[in-house]
C-alpha positions in Angstrom: 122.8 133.9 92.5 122.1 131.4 89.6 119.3 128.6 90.4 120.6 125.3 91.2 118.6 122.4 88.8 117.3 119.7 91.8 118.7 115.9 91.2 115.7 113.8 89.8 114.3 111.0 92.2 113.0 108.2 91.1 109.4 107.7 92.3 108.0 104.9 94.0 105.4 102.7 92.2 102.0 102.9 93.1 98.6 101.6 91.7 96.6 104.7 91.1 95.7 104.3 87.7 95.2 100.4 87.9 93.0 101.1 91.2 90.4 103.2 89.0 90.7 101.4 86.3 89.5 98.6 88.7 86.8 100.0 89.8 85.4 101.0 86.5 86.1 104.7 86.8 87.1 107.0 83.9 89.3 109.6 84.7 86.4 112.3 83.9 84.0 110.3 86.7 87.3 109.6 89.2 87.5 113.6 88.7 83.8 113.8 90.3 84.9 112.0 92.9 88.5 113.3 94.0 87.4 116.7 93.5 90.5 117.0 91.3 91.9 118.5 88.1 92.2 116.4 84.8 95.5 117.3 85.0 96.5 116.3 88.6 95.3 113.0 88.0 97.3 112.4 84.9 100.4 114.1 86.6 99.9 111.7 89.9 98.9 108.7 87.5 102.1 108.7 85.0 104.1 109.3 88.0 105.2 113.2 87.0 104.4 114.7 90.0 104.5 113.1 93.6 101.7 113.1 95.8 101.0 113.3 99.1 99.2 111.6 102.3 95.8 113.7 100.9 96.0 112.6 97.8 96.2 108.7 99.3 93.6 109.5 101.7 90.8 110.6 98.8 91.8 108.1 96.3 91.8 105.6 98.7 87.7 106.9 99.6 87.2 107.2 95.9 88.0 103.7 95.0 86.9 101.7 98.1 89.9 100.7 99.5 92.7 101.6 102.0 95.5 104.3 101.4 98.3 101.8 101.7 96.4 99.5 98.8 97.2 102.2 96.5 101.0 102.1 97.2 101.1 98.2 97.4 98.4 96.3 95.8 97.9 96.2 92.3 94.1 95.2 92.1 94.7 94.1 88.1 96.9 91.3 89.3 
């Protein structure tokens, strides 16, 4: 049986760049931190792939603030 090609979702916004980028972190030194790949955290940042409650939970440690600041505050602004 042939594959069947998912329907794209849009994403929903979320502030992980801006939040590193607020703190001063590079994405080499936010890497330290999360304990992630380079490429992870350019996938999650641009919004290619979607993460998950983990991924909130460890950025939100890495940058100093709480996992829902990350979906709803942009710190830039």
């Amino acid at each position: 049986m042939p594959s069947v090609p998912k329907p794209k979702r849009a994403r929903t916004k979320h502030y992980f760049a801006e939040w590193r980028e607020f703190r001063g972190l590079t994405q080499d030194r936010a890497i330290e931190r999360l304990g992630w790949s380079q490429s992870k955290l350019s996938r999650i940042e641009s919004g290619r792939t979607p993460y998950n409650e983990d991924d909130l939970a460890a950025a939100a440690l890495a940058y100093d603030c709480q996992p829902t600041d990350i979906i709803s505050v942009n710190p830039l602004k």
